[in-house]
TIPA-666089 format. One record per residue (C-alpha): x, y, z; residue in one letter. Coordinates in nm, 3 decimals, always signed. Example, Ala and Ser with C-alpha at 12.3 -4.5 7.8 and 13.67 -1.06 7.14 Angstrom:
2
+1.230/-0.450/+0.780/a
+1.367/-0.106/+0.714/s
This chain:
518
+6.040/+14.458/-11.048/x
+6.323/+14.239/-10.944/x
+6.666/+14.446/-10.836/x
+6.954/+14.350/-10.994/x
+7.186/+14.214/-10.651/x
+6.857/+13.970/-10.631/x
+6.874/+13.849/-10.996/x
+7.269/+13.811/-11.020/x
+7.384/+13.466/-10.812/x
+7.667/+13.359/-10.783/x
+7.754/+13.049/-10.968/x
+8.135/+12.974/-10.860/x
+8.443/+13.092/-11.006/x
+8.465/+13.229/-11.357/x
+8.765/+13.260/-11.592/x
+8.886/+13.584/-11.638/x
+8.666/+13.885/-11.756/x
+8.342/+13.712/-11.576/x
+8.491/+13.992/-11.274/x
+8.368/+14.294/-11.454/x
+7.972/+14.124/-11.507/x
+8.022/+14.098/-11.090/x
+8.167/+14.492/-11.061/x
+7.872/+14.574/-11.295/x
+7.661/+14.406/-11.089/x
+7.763/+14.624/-10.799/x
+7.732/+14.930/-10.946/x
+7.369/+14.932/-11.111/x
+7.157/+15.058/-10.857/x
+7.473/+15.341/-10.752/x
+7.588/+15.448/-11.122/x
+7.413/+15.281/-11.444/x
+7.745/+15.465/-11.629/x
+7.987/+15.299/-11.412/x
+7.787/+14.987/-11.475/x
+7.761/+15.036/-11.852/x
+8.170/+15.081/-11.852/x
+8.256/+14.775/-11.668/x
+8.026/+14.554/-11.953/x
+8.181/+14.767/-12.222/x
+8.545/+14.647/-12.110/x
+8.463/+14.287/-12.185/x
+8.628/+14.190/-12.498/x
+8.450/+14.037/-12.796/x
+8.369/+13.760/-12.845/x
+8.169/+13.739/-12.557/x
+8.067/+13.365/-12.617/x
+8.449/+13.318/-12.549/x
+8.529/+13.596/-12.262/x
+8.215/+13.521/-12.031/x
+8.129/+13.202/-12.180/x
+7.785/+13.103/-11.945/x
+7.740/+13.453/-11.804/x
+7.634/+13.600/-12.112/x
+7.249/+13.610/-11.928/x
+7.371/+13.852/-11.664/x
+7.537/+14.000/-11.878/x
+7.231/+14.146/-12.114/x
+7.021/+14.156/-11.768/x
+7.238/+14.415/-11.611/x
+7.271/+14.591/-11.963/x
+6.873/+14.629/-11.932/x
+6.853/+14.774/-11.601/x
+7.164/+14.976/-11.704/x
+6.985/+15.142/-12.034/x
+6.666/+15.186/-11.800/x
+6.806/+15.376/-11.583/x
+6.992/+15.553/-11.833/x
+6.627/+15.600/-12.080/x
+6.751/+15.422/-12.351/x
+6.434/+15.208/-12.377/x
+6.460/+15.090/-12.722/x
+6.837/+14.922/-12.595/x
+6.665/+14.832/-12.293/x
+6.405/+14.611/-12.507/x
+6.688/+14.471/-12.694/x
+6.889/+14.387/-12.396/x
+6.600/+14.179/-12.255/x
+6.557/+13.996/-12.541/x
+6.895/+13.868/-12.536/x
+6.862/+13.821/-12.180/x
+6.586/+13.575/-12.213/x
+6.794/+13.411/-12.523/x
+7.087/+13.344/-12.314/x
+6.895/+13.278/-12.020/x
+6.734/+12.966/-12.210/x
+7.085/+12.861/-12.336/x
+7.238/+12.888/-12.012/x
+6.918/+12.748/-11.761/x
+6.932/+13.080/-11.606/x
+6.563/+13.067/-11.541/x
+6.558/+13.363/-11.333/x
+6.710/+13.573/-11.573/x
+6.459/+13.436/-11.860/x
+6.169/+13.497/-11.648/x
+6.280/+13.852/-11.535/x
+6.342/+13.931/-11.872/x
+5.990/+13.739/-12.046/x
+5.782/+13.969/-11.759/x
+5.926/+14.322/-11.825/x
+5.866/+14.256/-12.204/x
+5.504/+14.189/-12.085/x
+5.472/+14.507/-11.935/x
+5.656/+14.666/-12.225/x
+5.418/+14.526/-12.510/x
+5.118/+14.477/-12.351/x
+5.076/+14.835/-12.144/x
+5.234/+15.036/-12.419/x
+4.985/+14.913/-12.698/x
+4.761/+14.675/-12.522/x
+4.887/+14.372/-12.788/x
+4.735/+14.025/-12.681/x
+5.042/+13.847/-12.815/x
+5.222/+14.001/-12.462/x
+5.057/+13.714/-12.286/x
+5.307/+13.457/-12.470/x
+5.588/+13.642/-12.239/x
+5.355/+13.606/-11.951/x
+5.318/+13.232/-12.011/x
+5.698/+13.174/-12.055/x
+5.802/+13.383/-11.729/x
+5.551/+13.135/-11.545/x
+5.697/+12.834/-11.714/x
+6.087/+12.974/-11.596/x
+5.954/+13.080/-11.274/x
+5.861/+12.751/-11.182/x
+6.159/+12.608/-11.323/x
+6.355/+12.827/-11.087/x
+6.113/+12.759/-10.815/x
+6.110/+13.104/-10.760/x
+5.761/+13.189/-10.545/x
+5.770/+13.526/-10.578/x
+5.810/+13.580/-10.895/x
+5.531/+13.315/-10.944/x
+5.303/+13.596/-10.753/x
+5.409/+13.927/-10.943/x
+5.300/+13.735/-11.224/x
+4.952/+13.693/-11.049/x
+4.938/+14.001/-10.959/x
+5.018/+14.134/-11.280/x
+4.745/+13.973/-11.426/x
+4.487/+14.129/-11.154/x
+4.629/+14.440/-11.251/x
+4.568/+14.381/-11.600/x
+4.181/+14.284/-11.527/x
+4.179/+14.608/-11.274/x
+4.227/+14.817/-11.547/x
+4.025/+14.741/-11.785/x
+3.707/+14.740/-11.557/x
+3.663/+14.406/-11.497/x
+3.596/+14.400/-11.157/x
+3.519/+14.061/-11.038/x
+3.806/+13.887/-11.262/x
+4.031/+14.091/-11.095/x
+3.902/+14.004/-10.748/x
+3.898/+13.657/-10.795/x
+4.250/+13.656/-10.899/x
+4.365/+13.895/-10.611/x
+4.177/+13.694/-10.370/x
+4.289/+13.310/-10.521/x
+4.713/+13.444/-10.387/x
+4.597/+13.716/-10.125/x
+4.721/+13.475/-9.823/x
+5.074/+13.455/-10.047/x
+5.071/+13.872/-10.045/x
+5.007/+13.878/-9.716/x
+5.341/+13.671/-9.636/x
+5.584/+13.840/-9.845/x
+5.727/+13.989/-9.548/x
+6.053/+14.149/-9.742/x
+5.825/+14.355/-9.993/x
+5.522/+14.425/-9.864/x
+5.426/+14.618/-10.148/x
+5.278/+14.310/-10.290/x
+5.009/+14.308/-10.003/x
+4.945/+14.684/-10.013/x
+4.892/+14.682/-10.352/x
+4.627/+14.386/-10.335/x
+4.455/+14.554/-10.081/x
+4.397/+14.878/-10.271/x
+4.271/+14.663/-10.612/x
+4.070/+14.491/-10.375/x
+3.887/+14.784/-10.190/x
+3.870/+14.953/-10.536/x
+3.680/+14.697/-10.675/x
+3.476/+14.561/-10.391/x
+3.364/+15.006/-10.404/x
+3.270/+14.971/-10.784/x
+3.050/+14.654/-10.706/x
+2.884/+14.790/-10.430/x
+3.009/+14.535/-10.160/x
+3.082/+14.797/-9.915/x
+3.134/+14.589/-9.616/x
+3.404/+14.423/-9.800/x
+3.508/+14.768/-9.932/x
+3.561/+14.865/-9.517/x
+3.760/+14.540/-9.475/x
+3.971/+14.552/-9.735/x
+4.067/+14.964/-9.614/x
+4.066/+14.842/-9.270/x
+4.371/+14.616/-9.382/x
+4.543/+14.781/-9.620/x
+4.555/+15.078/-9.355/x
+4.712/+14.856/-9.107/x
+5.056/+14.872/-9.393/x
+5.106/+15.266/-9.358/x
+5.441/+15.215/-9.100/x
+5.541/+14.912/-9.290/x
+5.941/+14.974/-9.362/x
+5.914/+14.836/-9.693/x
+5.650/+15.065/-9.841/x
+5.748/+15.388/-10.020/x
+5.505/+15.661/-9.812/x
+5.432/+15.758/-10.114/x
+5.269/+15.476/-10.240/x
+5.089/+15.378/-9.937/x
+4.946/+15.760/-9.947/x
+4.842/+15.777/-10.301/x
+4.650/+15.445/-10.278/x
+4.453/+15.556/-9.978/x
+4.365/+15.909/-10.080/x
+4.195/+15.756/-10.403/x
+4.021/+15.497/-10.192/x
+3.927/+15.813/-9.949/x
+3.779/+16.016/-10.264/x
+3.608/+15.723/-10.419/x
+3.430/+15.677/-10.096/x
+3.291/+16.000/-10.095/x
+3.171/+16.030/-10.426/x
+2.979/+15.728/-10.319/x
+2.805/+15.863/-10.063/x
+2.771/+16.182/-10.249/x
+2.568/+16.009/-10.477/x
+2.334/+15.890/-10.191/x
+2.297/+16.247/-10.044/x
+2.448/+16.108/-9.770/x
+2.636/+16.443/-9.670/x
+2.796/+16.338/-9.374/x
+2.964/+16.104/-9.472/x
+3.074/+16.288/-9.776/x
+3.202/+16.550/-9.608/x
+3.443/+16.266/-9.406/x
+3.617/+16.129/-9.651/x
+3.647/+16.441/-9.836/x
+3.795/+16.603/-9.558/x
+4.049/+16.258/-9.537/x
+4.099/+16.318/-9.891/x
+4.199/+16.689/-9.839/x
+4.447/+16.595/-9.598/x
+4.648/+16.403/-9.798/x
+4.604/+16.581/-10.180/x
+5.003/+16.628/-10.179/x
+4.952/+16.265/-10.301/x
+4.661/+16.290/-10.511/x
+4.760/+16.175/-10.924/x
+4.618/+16.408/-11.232/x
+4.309/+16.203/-11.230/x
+4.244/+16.180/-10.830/x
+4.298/+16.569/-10.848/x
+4.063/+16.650/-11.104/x
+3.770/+16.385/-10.961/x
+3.868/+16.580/-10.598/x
+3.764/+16.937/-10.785/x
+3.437/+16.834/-10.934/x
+3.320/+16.687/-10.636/x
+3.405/+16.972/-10.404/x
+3.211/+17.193/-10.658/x
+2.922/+16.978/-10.651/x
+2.888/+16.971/-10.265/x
+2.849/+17.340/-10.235/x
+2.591/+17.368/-10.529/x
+2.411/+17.107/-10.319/x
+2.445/+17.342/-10.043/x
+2.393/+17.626/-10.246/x
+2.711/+17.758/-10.159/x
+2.691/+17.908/-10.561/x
+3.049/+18.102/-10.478/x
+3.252/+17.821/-10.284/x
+3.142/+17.615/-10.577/x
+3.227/+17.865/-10.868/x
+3.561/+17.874/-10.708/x
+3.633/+17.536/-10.759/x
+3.470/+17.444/-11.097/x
+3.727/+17.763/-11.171/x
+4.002/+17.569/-10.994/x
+3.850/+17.237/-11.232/x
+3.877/+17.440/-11.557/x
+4.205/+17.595/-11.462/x
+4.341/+17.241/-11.448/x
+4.159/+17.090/-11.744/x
+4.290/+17.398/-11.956/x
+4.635/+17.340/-11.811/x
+4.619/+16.955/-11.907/x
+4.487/+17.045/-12.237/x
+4.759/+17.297/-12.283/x
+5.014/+17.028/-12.214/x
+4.933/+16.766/-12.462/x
+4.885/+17.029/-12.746/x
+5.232/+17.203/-12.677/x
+5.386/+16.811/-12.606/x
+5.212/+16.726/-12.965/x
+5.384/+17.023/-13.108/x
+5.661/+16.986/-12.976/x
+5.727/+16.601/-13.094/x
+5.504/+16.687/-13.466/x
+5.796/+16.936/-13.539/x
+6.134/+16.737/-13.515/x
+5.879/+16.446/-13.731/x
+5.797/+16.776/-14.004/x
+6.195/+16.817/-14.012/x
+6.244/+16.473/-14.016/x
+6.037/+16.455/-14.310/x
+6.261/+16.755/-14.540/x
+6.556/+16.559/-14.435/x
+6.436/+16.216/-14.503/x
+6.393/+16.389/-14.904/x
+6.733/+16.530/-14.908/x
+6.880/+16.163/-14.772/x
+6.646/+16.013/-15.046/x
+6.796/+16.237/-15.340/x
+7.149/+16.166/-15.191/x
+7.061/+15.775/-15.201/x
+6.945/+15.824/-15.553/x
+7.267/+15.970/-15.723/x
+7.461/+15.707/-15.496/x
+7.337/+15.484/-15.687/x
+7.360/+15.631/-16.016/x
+7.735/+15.673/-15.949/x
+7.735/+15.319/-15.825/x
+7.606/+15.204/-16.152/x
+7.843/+15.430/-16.333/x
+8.136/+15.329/-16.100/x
+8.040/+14.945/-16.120/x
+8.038/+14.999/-16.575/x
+8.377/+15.149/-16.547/x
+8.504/+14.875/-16.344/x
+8.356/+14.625/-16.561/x
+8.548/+14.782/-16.877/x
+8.844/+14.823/-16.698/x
+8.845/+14.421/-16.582/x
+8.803/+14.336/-16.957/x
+9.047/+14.521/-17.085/x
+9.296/+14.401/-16.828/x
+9.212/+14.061/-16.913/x
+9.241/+14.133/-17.266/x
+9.565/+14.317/-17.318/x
+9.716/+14.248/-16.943/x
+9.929/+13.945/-16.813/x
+9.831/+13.964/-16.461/x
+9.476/+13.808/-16.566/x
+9.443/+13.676/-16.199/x
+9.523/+13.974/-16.011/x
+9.251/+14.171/-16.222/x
+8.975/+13.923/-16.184/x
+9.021/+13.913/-15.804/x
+8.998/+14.339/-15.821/x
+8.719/+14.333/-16.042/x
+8.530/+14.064/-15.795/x
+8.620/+14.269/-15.497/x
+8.456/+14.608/-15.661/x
+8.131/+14.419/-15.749/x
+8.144/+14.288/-15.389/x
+8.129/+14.664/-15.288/x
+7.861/+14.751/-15.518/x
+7.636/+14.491/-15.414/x
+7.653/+14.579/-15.033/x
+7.596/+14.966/-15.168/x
+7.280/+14.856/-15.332/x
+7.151/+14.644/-15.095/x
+7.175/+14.893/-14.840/x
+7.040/+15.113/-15.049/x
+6.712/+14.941/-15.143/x
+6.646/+14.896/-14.762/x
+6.698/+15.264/-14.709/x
+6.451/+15.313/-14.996/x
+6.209/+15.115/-14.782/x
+6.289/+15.251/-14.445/x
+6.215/+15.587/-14.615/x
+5.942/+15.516/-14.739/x
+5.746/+15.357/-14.461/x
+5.858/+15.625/-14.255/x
+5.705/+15.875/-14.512/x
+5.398/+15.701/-14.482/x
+5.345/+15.736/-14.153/x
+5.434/+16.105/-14.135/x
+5.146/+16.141/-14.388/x
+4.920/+15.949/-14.169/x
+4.982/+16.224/-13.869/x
+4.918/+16.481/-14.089/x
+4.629/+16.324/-14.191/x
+4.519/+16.295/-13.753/x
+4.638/+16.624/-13.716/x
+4.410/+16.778/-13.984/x
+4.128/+16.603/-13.845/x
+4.144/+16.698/-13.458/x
+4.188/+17.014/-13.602/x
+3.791/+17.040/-13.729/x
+3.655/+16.855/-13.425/x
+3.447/+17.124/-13.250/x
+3.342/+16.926/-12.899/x
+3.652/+17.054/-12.698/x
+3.660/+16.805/-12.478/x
+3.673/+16.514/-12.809/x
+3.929/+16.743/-12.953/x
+4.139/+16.675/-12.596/x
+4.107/+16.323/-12.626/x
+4.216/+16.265/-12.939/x
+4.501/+16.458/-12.896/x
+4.606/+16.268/-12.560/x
+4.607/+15.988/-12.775/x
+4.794/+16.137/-13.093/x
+5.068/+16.241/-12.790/x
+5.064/+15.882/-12.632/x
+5.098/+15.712/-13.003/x
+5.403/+15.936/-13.094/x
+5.537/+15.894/-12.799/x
+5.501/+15.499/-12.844/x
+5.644/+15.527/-13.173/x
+5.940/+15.860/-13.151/x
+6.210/+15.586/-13.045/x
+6.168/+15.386/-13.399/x
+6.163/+15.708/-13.590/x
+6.487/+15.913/-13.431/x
+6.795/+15.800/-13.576/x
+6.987/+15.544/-13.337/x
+7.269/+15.851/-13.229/x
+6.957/+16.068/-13.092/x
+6.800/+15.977/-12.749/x
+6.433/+16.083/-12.633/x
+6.629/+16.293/-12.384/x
+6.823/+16.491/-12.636/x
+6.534/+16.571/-12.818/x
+6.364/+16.657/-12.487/x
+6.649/+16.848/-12.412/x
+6.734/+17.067/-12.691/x
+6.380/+17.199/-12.680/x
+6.413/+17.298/-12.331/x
+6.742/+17.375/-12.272/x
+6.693/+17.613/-11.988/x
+6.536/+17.397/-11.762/x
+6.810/+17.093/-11.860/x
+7.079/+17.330/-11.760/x
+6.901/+17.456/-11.439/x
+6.835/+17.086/-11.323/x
+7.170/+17.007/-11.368/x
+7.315/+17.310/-11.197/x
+7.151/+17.259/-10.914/x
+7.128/+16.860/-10.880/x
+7.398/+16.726/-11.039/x
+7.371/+16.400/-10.844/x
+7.075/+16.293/-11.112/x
+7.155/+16.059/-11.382/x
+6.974/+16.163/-11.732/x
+6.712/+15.881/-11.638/x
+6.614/+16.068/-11.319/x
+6.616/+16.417/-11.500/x
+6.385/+16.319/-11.788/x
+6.136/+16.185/-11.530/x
+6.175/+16.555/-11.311/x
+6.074/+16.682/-11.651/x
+5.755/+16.493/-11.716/x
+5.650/+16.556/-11.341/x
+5.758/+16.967/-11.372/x
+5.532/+16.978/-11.683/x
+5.198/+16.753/-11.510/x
+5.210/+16.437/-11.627/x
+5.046/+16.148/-11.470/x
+5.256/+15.832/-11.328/x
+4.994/+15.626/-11.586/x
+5.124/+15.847/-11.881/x
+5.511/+15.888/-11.730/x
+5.567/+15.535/-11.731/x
+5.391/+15.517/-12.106/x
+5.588/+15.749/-12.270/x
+5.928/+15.580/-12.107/x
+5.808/+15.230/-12.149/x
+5.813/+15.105/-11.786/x
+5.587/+14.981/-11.536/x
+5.394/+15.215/-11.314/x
+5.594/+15.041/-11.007/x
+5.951/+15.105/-11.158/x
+5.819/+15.480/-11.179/x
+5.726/+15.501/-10.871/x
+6.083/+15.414/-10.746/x
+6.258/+15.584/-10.928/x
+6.029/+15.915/-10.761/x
+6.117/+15.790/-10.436/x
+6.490/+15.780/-10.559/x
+6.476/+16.141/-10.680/x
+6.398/+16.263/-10.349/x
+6.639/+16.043/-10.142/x
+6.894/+16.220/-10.352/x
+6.767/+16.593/-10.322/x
+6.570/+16.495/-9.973/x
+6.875/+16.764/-9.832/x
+6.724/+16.986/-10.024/x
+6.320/+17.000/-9.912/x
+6.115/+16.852/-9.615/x
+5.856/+16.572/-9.777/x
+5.612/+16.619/-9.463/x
+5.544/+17.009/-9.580/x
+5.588/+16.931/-9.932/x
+5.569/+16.669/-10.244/x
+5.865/+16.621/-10.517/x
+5.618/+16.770/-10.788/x
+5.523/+17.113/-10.586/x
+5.927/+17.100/-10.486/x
+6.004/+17.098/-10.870/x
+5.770/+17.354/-10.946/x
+5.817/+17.578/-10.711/x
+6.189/+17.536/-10.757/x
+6.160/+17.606/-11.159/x
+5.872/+17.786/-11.180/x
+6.085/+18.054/-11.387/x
+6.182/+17.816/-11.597/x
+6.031/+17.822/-11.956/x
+5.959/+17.485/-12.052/x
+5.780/+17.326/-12.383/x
């Protein structure tokens, strides 16, 4: 993701309020707030006040809400970033703004029509000649192949810009990153002398200056642990035990999913070795973890199904207030009517009345067309409350356990999708978050004060377990963003814990372990 001091250029002198989209500018990456109040002090119209800056404008407003978690503003804000950005040939700004609506759509709900951003941030890319941005779209489609198993596509594309990676010397995350898709892949083919290469390499990175360590450890301990399941599966104990004991070394880094592969295998060594207790202990460990993971989507499913259950009472009470608004609308808009005619009738001031009467139908017609879209707002909304009741009702009789687990990580993941679009506009995902676990909220703040409400909501999500994968789902950014934004949180409380002894997610639990979260 691009920072904002790259995006913004300067483009010469601008008349009057253009300053405060430059102090804005400044601020982002320090205070999104002071940011946010620098853009709200521009007067309206802006077409007049920051006539041609009106790109930078809605860019900095993204990266403002982001920060800040208001994702649905920060979709809106990049959609007007990419229309001004084509008004103004800001091409950087329009391609910025075309890719993080990629990642938005496509890795939220996997929706093919993404790609039409993808094409147009190539197409302003090139108009910019900007060659980097040229390659995080290339590598963004590699990533996109990586994922969804298909191994060789992503190779080829990884391979095709791999000498471009390699000379990004400013942000080397773009070779690191290659090199781990690359070893993956080359270890789910079988081409293991590739595999070696390609580990060999990315290795080389680890005291690179412009790689988080904890993205350089996190790739390799999931390339350590792949390789010895590998040889695992060959019996070829050894080497098993190798990379295992590589793997062991760094678990502080290990995600959800690395940890729970990590587990299994360990148990299934010492049954091979018929080391029956050593193993019991860590299938225990296994179903400890699976039950906690399980335990966390059900109580994050209840937690979100209940504010949608009182949603639902208060959507009726709204709809039987709508109703006898209109009813008194009708009866208010008859009155009128009378009243007009008789003015007209047995008044002099024939013109004044009319242009009264006129005026009160004017107000009834806005009241009814807003009320017929309410009518439809509520009842597509109703709808879909049925239809979770309906998925509820139905994990409910699924008897394989692990099914039922499934299907309610993907209940959680769907609400989660869809929460911002049901709340009402004046309630944030973190005040919903936040009034269910209030404790913890006031705890964090207490004792780190220095994190924004973006940075809190994320502690949250990493206190209760969640994976980066499903982190940067439910908040509707990229997986790299997240990981910044982790490294952020601990440059800020880094005072406060040493990183070599310890990772942010044991520091948060051990710090809040008292803590009674939902």
């Amino acid at each position: 993701m691009l920072s904002a001091s790259f995006l913004y250029g300067q483009k010469g002198k601008e008349a009057n309020y253009a300053r405060f989209v430059d102090s804005a500018n400044f601020y982002i990456d320090d205070s999104s707030a002071k940011a946010l109040s620098f853009l709200d002090s521009i007067p309206k119209p802006l077409e007049k006040t920051i006539s041609g800056r009106l790109a930078d404008y809605y860019n900095i407003m993204a990266l403002a809400y982001d920060y800040e978690g208001e994702y649905v503003h920060v979709y809106q804000s990049y959609i007007l970033a990419l229309k001004y950005g084509e008004k103004e040939k800001n091409y950087l700004i329009a391609g910025n703004a075309c890719l993080e609506l990629f990642a938005n759509i496509y890795f939220a709900k996997r929706d093919t029509l993404a790609y039409v951003y993808l094409e147009k941030a190539e197409k302003y890319y090139k108009l910019d000649n900007y060659a980097n941005g040229l390659l995080e779209i290339e590598q963004m489609r590699a990533y996109v192949k990586f994922l969804d198993g298909d191994y060789k596509a992503s190779n080829a594309l990884i391979l095709t810009h791999l000498d471009a990676y390699r000379k990004v010397e400013d942000d080397a995350y773009f070779h690191v990153f290659a090199m781990y898709m690359l070893t993956a892949n080359y270890i789910e083919l079988g081409d293991f002398k590739n595999a070696y290469a390609s580990f060999k390499e990315l290795k080389s990175l680890k005291d690179n200056p412009t790689i988080v360590k904890y993205n350089y450890f996190s790739f390799e301990v999931a390339i350590n642990l792949s390789l010895a399941q590998v040889y695992f599966s060959k019996k070829q104990l050894d080497s098993t035990e190798y990379y295992l004991s590589k793997s062991t070394k760094h678990r502080n880094f290990m995600g959800e999913g690395v940890i729970k592969d990590y587990l299994a295998l360990n148990s299934e060594v010492y049954k091979y070795y018929g080391n029956i207790e050593q193993s019991k202990v860590y299938l225990d460990s296994l179903m400890l973890f699976e039950k906690k993971m399980f335990n966390n989507m059900v109580d994050a499913s209840i937690q979100l199904n209940t504010p949608l259950m009182h949603a639902e009472s208060e959507l009726e009470s709204e709809r039987n207030k709508k109703y006898w608004n209109g009813v008194l609308a009708v009866f208010l808009f008859c009155m009128l009517s009378f009243l007009s005619i008789f003015y007209i009738i047995y008044y002099r001031k024939q013109k004044f009345k009319q242009k009264h009467f006129k005026d009160k139908v004017s107000d009834f017609s806005y009241l009814r067309s807003t009320n017929e879209k309410l009518t439809g707002k509520i009842h597509g909304l109703e709808e879909y409350i049925g239809s979770l009741k309906k998925d509820i009702k139905e994990i409910s009789i699924v008897n394989d356990v692990s099914s039922q687990r499934e299907k309610i990580k993907e209940l959680y993941k769907e609400l989660h999708i869809n929460s911002s679009t049901l709340l009402d506009k004046s309630e944030s995902h973190l005040e919903l978050v936040n009034d269910l676990n209030i404790q913890f909220f006031n705890q964090i703040h207490k004792k780190y004060p220095q994190l924004n409400d973006s940075e809190v909501i994320t502690c949250y999500y990493l206190f209760m377990g969640f994976k980066n994968k499903e982190i940067a789902l439910f908040l509707n950014t990229s997986i790299r963003a997240l990981e910044s934004k982790r490294y952020r949180i601990s440059k800020k409380i880094d005072y406060d814990f040493d990183k070599n002894d310890t990772t942010l997610v044991k520091h948060l639990k051990k710090t809040f372990k008292n803590t009674q979260v939902q």
